[in-house]
C-alpha positions in Angstrom: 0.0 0.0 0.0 2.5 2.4 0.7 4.6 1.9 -2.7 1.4 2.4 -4.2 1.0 5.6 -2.3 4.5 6.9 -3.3 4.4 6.2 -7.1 1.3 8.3 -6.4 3.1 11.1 -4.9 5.8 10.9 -7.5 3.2 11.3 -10.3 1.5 14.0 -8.3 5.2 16.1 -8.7 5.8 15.1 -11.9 2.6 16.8 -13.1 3.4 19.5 -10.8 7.0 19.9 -12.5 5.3 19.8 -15.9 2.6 22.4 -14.6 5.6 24.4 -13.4 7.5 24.3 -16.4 4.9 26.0 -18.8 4.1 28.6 -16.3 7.9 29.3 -16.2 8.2 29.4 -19.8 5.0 32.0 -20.1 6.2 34.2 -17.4 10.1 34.3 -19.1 7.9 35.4 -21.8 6.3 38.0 -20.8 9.6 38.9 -18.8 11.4 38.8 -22.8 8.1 41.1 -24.1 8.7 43.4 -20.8 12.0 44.4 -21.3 11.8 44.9 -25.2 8.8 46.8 -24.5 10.3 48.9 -22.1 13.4 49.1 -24.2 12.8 49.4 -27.5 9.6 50.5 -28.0 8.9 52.7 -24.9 12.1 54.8 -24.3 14.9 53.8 -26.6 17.7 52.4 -23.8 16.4 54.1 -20.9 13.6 52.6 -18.0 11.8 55.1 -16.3 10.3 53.8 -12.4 7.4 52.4 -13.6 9.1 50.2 -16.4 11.8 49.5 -14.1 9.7 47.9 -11.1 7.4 46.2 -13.8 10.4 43.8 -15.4 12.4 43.6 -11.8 9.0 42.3 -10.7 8.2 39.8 -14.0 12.2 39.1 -13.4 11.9 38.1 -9.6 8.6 36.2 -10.5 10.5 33.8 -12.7 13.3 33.6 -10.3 11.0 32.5 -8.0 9.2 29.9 -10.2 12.8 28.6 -10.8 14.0 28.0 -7.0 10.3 26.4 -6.7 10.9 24.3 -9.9 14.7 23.7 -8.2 12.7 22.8 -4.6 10.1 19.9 -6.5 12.9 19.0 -9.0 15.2 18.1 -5.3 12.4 16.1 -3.7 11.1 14.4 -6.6 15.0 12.8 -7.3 16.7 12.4 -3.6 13.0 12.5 -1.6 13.9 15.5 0.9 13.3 18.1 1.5 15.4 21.3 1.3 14.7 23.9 4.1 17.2 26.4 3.0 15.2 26.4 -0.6 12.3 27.0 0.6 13.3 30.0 3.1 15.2 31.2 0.7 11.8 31.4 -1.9 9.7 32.7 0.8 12.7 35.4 1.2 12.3 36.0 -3.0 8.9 36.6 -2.6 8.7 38.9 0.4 11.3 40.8 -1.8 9.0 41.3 -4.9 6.3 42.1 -2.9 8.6 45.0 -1.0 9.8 45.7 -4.9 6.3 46.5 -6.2 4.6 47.9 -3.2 3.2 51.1 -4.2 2.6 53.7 -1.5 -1.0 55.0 -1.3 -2.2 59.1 -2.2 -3.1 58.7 0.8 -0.8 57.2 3.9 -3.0 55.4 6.1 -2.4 53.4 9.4 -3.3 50.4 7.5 -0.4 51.5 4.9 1.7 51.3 8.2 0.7 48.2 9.8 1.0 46.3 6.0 5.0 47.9 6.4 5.5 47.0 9.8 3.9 43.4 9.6 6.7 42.8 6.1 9.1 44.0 8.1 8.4 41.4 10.5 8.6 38.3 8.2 11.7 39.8 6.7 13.6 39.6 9.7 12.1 36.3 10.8 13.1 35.0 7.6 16.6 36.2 7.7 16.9 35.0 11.4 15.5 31.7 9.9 17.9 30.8 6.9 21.0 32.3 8.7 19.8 30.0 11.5 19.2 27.0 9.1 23.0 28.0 6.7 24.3 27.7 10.5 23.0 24.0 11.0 22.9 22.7 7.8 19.4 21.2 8.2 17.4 19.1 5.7 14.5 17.1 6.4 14.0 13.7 4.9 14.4 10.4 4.7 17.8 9.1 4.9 19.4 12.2 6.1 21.2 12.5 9.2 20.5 15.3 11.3 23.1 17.6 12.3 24.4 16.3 15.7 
């Protein structure tokens, strides 16, 4: 039963790679159309803001589908899982969201609670991977853990 129940997971994250793949493909796409758009046909050679938050965010949004392609890809062939990996997305995508936050006409509290509460998970995260780069942790089957 439980063979059964792995070649079931295993199909579930081959899927899921596939899945991945062609969303990573679209969204290098549109990252390629971004930044001949804001290149070429925009402003010849130069990004203004707006241009220049729009591809660092399509860029950062396929860096991120990568390190989760890279986070499947290491489970589905050695079975673990990588804990740095995954900080380390969660980290890429706190970032973009700090890239592309626009500030409000208006500043509100709620403006400053959404920038205290990410400045929160970006230092838990930080604390977290330097804590896991300092222990050398991953979690699965067959690995030892650090003693």
């Amino acid at each position: 039963m439980i063979e059964i129940i792995n070649k079931i997971e295993k199909l579930i994250y081959a899927v899921l790679m596939i899945m991945l793949i062609v969303v990573l493909l679209t969204s290098l796409g549109f990252l390629v159309f971004a930044m001949y758009d804001a290149l070429w046909l925009n402003t010849r050679y130069i990004l203004d803001t707006d241009e220049m938050i729009r591809v660092l965010g399509a860029f950062l949004l396929v860096l991120i589908g990568v390190e989760l392609l890279d986070t499947i890809k290491a489970y589905f062939v050695e079975n673990t899982i990588h804990v740095e990996i995954v900080v380390l997305l969660a980290i890429i995508a706190v970032a973009r969201k700090v890239i592309l936050l626009e500030p409000p006409k208006v500043i509100t509290f709620e403006y400053g609670f959404e920038l205290m509460g990410i400045g929160v998970i970006v230092i838990g995260l930080a604390a977290s991977y330097y804590l896991i780069k300092k222990a050398g942790l991953t979690i699965g089957p067959g690995v030892k853990k650090p003693e």
